[in-house]
C-alpha positions as CSV (number, residue, x, y, z in Angstrom):
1,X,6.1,34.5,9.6
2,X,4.1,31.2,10.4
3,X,1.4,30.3,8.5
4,X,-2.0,29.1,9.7
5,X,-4.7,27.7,8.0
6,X,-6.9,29.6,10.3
7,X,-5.8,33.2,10.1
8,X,-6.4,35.6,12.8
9,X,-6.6,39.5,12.4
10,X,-3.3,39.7,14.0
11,X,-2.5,37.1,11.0
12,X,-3.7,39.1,8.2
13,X,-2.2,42.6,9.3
14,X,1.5,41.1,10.0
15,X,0.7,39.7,6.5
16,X,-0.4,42.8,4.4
17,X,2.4,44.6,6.7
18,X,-0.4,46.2,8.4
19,X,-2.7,47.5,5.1
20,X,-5.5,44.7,6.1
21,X,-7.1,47.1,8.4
22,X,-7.6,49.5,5.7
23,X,-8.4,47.0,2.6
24,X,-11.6,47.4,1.1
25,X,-13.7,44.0,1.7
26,X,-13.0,42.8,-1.9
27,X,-8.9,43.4,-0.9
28,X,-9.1,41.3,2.1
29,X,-10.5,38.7,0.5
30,X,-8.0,38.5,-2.1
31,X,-5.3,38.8,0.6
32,X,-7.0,36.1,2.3
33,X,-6.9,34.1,-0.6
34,X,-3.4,34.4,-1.1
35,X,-2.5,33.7,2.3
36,X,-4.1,30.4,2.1
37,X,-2.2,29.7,-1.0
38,X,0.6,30.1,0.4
39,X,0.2,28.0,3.3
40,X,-1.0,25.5,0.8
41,X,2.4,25.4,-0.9
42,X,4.2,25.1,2.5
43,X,2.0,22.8,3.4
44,X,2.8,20.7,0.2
45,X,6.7,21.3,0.4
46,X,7.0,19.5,4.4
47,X,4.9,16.9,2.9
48,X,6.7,16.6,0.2
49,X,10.2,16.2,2.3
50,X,8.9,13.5,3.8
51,X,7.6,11.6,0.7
52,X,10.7,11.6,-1.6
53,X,13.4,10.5,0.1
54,X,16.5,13.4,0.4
55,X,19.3,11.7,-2.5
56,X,16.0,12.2,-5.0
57,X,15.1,15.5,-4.1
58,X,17.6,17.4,-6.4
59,X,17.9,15.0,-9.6
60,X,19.4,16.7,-12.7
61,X,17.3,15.2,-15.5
62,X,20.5,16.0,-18.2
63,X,22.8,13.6,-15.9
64,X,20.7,10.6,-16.1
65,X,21.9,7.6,-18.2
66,X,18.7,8.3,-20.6
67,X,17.1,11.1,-20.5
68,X,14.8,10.2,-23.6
69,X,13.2,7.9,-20.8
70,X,13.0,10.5,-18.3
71,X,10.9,12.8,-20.5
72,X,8.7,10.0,-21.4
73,X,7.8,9.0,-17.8
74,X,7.1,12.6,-17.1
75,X,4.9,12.7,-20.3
76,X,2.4,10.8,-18.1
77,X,-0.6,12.6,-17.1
78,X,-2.9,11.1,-14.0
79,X,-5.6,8.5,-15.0
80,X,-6.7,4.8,-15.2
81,X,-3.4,3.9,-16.7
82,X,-0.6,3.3,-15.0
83,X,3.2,3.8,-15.6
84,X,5.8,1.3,-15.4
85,X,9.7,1.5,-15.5
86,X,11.6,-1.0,-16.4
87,X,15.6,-1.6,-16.7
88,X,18.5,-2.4,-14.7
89,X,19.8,-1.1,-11.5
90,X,20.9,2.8,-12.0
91,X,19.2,3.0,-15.2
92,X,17.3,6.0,-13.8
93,X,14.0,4.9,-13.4
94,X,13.5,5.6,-9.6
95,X,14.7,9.0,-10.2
96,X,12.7,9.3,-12.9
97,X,9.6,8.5,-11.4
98,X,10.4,10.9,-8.4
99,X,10.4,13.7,-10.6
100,X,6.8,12.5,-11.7
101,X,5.5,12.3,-8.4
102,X,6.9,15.9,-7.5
103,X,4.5,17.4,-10.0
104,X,1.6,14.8,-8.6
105,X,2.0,16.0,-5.6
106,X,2.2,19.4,-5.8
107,X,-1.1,19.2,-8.0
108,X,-2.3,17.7,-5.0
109,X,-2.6,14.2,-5.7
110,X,-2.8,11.7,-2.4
111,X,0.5,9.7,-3.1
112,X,1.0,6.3,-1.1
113,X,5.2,5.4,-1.9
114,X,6.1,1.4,-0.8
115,X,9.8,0.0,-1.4
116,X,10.1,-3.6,-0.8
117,X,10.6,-3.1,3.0
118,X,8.0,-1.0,3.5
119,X,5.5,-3.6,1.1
120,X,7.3,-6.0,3.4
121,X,6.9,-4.8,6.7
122,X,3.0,-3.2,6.5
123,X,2.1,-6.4,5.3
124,X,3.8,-8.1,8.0
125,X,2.2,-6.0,10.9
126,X,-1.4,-5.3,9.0
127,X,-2.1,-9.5,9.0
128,X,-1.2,-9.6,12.5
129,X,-3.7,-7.7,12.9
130,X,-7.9,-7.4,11.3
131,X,-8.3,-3.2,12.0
132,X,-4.9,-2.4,10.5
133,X,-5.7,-4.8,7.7
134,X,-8.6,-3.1,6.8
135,X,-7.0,0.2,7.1
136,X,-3.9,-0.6,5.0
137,X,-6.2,-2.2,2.2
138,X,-8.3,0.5,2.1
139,X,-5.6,2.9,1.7
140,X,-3.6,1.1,-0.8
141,X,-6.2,0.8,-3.1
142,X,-8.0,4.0,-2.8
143,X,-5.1,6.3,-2.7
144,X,-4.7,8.5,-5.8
145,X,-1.4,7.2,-6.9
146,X,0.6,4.1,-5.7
147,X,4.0,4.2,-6.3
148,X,6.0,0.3,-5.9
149,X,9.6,0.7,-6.2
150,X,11.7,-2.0,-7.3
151,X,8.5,-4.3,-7.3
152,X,10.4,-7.8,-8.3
153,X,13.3,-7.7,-5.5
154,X,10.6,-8.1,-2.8
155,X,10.5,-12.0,-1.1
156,X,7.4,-12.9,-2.9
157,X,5.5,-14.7,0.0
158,X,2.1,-15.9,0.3
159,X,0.8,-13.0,1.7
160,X,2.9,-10.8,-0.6
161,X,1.8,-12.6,-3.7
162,X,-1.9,-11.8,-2.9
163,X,-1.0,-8.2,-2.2
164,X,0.1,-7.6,-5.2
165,X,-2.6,-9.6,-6.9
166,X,-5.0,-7.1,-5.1
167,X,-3.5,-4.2,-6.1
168,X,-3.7,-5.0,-9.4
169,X,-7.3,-6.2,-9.7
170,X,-8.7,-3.6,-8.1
171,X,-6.7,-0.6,-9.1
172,X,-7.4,-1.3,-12.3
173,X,-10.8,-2.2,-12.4
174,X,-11.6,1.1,-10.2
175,X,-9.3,3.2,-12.3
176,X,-6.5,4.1,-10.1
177,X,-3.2,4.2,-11.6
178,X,0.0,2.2,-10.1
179,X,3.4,3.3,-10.9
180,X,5.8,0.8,-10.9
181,X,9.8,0.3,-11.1
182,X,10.8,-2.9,-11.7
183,X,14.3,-4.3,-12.9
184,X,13.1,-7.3,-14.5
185,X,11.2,-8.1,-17.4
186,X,7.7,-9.3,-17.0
187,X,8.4,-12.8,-17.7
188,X,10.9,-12.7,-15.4
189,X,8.5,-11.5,-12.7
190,X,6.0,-13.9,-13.4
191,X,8.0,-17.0,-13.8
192,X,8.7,-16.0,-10.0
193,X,5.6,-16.6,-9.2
194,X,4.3,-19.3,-11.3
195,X,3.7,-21.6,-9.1
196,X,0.4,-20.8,-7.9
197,X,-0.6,-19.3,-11.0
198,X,-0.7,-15.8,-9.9
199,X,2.3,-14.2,-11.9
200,X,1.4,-14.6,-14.9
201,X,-2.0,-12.7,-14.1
202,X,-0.3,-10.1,-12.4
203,X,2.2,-9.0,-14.9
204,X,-1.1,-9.5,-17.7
205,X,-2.3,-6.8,-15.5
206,X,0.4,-4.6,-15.5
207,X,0.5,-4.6,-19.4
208,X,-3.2,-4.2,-19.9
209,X,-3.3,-1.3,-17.9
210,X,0.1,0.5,-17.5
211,X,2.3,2.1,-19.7
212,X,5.5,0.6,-20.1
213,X,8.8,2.4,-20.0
214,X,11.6,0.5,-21.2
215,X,15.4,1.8,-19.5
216,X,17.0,-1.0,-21.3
């Protein structure tokens, strides 16, 4: 049957295979209740299909390279710190984090996931324009969880540089956590961007107020 967050009486009888009409007041409320959780959880599982991405969807956490690190990323609990993977391509870390967000977001956490093209690209088209700007600022750093995968193979532009400065000064400061994969080391990351000074204040950030997970 379909669920609706708005049941009718039609709803509730197909529901209770017809007993609704003859529940008590306290019955139909508990039916109701469970009706509602249920469209909760169906709610939360097409969400979910289109958050993780389908090759992450079925990880076996005993066939990753380490699974010592696995169970320490999903040893995080939500809060002002942050989580951060580290380690070299196909290490496990993506996965990994995955499997963290699945519980996030079935405890209903708002969860905002950005690869590099997708960093890339709603950077590119909210500059273009002031609204979207706004929006995708707003979003990014009030979300519950932000999730950046594979945060140091993005082009670091201008614009880039100063998203990622954002998102970790205000995050922080506002206690929002950031989860993070990354296949370099943090002086690696910040060397990249040591130009204008920036990278070594982002990655002094990211170890002031993530938890670091190392897949090496």
């Amino acid at each position: 049957m379909d669920i609706s967050t708005t049941p009718s009486y039609n709803d509730m009888m197909a529901f209770t295979d017809g007993k609704f009409e003859s529940m008590t007041y306290e019955q139909r409320i508990k039916a109701r209740d469970e009706y509602l959780r249920l469209w909760n959880r169906r709610s939360l599982e097409r969400s979910w299909t289109f958050l993780c991405p389908p090759a992450y969807r079925n990880t076996i956490p005993e066939q990753l390279p380490n699974f010592a690190k696995f169970e320490e990323v999903q040893n995080w609990q939500f809060g002002p710190t942050g989580l951060v993977a580290v380690g070299p391509p196909r290490s496990g870390k993506t996965r990994s984090v995955f499997k963290l967000l699945e519980r996030l977001h079935f405890e209903g956490r708002k969860i905002l996931v950005l690869n590099p093209t997708d960093l890339k690209l709603a950077i590119t088209t909210a500059w273009s324009d002031a609204n979207a700007a706004k929006e995708w600022v707003r979003q990014v750093r009030h979300t519950d969880v932000l999730f950046l995968d594979d945060i140091d193979t993005v082009k670091l532009t201008e614009a880039m540089e100063e998203a990622l400065y954002d998102v970790f000064e205000f995050r922080p400061t506002h206690e929002k956590p950031v989860i993070a994969t990354a296949n370099q080391t943090g002086r690696e990351l910040a060397a990249r961007m040591a130009a204008n000074g920036r990278g070594p204040k982002i990655v002094e950030r990211m170890r002031e107020f993530c938890h670091v997970v190392n897949f090496t």
